[in-house]
C-alpha positions as CSV (number, residue, x, y, z in Angstrom):
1,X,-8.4,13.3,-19.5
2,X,-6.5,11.5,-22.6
3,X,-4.0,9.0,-20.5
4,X,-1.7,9.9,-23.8
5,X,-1.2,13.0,-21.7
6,X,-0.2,11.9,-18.3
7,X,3.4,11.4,-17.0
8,X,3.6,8.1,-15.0
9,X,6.1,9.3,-13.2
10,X,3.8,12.4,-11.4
11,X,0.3,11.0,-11.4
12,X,-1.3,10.3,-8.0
13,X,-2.5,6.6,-8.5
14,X,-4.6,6.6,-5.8
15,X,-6.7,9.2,-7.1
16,X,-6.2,9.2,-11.0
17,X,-6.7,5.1,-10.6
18,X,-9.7,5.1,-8.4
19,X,-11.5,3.0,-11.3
20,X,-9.2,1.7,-12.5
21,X,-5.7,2.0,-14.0
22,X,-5.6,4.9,-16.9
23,X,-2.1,4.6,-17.2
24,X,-2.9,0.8,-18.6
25,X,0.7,-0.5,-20.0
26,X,3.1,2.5,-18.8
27,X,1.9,2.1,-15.5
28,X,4.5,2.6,-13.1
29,X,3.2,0.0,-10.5
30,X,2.5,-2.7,-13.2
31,X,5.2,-5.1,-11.6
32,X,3.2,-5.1,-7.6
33,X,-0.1,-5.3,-9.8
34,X,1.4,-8.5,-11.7
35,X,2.7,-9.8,-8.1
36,X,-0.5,-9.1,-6.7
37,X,-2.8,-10.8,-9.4
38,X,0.1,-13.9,-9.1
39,X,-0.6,-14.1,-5.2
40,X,-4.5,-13.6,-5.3
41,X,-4.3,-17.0,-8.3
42,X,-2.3,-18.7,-6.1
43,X,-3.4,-18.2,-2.8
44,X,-6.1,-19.9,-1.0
45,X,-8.5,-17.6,0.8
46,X,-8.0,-20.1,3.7
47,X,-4.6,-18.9,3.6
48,X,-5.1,-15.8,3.2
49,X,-6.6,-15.4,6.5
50,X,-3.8,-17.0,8.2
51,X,-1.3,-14.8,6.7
52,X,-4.0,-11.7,8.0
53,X,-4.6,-13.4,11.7
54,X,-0.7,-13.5,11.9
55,X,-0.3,-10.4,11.1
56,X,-2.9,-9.2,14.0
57,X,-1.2,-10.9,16.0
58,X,2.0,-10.1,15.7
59,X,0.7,-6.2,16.0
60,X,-0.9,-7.0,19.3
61,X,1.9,-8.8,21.0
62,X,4.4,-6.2,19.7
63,X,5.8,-4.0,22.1
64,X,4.8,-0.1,22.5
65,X,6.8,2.3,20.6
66,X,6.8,5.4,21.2
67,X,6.7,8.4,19.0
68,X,8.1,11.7,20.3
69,X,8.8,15.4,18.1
70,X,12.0,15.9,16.2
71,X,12.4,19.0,18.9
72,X,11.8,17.1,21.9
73,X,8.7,17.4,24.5
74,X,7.8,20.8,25.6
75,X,8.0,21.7,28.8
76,X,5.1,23.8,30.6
77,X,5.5,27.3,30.8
């Protein structure tokens, strides 16, 4: 597959990237993977694992939400 050929716009990045970027400068998510490379250069790994145990915990202490169907919850017949 010649990236030349591909349209940033419809590729499927998560499959079409899986080793790597082939999209290489017109990649379409070049400004999160310039943010990301920033915070991983930045970043401590000890702070990294704050942010992530923050995270769990805010999950766990969150309250329940529930998810019904757009048409509502059928009734038994």
């Amino acid at each position: 597959m010649n990236p030349a050929d591909l349209d940033p716009a419809t590729i499927d990045c998560a499959t079409a990237c899986a080793d790597g970027c082939v999209l290489g400068e017109r990649c379409p998510n070049q400004t999160f993977r310039d943010q990301t490379s920033k915070f991983i250069q930045e970043t401590s790994l000890d702070q990294m694992l704050a942010i992530a145990e923050e995270a769990i915990r805010r999950k766990a202490t969150a309250p329940t939400q529930w998810v019904f169907p757009e048409d509502g919850i059928p009734k038994d017949s």
